[in-house]
C-alpha positions in Angstrom: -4.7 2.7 3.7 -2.7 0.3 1.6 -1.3 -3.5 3.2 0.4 -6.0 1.7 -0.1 -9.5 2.1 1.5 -13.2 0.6 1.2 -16.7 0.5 3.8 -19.1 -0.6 3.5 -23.0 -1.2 5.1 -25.8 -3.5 2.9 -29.0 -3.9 2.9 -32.0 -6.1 0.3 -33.2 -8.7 1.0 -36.6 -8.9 -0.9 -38.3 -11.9 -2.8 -37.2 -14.9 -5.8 -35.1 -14.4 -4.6 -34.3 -10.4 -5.6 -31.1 -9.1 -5.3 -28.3 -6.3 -7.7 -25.9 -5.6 -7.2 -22.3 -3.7 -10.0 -19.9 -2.9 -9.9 -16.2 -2.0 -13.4 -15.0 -0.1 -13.4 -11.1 -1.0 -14.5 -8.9 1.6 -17.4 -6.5 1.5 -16.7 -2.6 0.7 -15.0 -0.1 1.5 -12.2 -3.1 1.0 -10.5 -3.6 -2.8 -8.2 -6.7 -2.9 -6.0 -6.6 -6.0 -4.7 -10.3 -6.1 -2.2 -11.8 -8.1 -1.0 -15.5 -8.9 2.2 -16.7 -10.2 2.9 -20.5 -10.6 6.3 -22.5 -11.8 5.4 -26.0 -12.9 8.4 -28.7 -14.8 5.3 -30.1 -16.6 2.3 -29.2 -18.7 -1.0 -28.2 -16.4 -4.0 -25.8 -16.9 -4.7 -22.8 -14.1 -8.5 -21.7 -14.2 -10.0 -18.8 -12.6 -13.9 -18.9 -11.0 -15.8 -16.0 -10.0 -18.7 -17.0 -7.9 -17.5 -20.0 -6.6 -20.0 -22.0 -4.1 -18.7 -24.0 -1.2 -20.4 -26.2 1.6 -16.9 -26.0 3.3 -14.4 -23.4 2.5 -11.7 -26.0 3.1 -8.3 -25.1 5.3 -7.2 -21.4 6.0 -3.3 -20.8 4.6 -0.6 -18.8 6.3 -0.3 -15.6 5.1 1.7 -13.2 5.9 2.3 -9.5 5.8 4.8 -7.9 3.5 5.4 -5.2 5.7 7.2 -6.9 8.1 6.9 -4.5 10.9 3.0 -3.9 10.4 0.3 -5.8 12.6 -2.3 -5.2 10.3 -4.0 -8.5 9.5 -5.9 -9.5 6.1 -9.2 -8.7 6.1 -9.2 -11.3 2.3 -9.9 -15.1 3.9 -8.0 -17.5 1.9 -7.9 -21.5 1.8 -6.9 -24.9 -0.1 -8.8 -27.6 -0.4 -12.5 -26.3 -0.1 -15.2 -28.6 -1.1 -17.3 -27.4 -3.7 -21.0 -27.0 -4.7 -20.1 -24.9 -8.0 -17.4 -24.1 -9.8 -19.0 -20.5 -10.3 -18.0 -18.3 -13.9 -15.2 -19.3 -15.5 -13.1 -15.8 -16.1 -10.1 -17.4 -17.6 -7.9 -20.3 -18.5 -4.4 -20.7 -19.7 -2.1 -24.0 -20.5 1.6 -24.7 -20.5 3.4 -27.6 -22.3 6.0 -29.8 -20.7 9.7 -29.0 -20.8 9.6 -25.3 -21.1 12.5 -23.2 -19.8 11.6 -20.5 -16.8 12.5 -18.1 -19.8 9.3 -19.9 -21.7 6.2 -17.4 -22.0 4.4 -20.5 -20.8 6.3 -21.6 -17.6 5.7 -18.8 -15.6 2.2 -17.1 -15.1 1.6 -14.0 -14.0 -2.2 -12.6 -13.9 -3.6 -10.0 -11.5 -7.3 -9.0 -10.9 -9.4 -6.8 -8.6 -11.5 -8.7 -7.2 -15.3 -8.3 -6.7 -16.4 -7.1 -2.7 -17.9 -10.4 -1.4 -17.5 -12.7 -3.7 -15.5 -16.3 -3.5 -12.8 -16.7 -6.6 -11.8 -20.3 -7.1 -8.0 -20.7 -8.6 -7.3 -24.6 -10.1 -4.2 -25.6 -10.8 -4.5 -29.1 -13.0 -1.9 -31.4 -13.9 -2.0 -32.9 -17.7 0.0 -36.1 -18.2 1.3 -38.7 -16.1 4.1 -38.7 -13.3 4.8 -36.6 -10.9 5.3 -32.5 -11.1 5.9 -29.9 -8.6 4.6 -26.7 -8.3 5.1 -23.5 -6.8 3.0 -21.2 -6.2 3.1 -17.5 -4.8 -0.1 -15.6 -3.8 0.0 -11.8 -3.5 -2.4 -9.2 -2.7 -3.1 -5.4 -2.1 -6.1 -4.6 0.4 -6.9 -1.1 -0.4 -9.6 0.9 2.0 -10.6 4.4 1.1 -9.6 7.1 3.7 
């Protein structure tokens, strides 16, 4: 069985070095999540991905919702913003944009997708570098496959 499931946001960072932080708590097998990310920022920042991440609170559950619209299956993935942290965990990536890129610019949009690890907390950063204000969006998307 395949479901579909999304979360969409726009938030500011509002000075230099300002940051927002997501985190996806996989659920144990039979469950796959295949997750993907893809954020539109006006100004430079730096997205990092954690693997083990380690919280004393997992911070404030988002709204999600299902793509298929006439499906009452619910996510079995918990996801959040704003957790507070007791590691970062493994750092799997990082990528940086530069200000006053174009949406056509390879750096303004990000796209990355990953299957994630049964039972583990990923940590997704999104940091601001510069001063002033920026908006982002961000979309959250994921695939929760379970073996018939």
């Amino acid at each position: 069985m395949v479901n579909e499931f999304y979360y969409k946001t726009t938030f500011e960072l509002t000075d230099a070095a300002s940051k927002k932080e997501y985190l996806l708590v996989a659920p144990a097998l039979p469950v796959r999540i295949y997750s993907r990310i893809l954020l539109y920022a006006g100004d430079a920042f730096t997205m990092d991905l954690y693997e083990d991440t380690t919280t004393s609170n997992d911070g404030t559950s988002v709204t999600f919702f299902n793509v298929n619209r006439v499906s009452a299956e619910t996510q079995t993935m918990l996801s959040y913003h704003t957790p507070t942290l007791t590691g970062d965990g493994t750092l799997l990536w990082t990528t940086k944009t530069a200000a006053n890129k174009s949406i056509t610019g390879v750096s303004s949009k990000l796209n990355y997708e990953i299957l994630l690890k049964s039972g583990s907390k990923y940590m997704w950063r999104v940091t601001k570098n510069g001063a002033g204000t920026s908006f982002v969006d961000l979309d959250l998307w994921w695939i929760e496959h379970t073996p018939i």
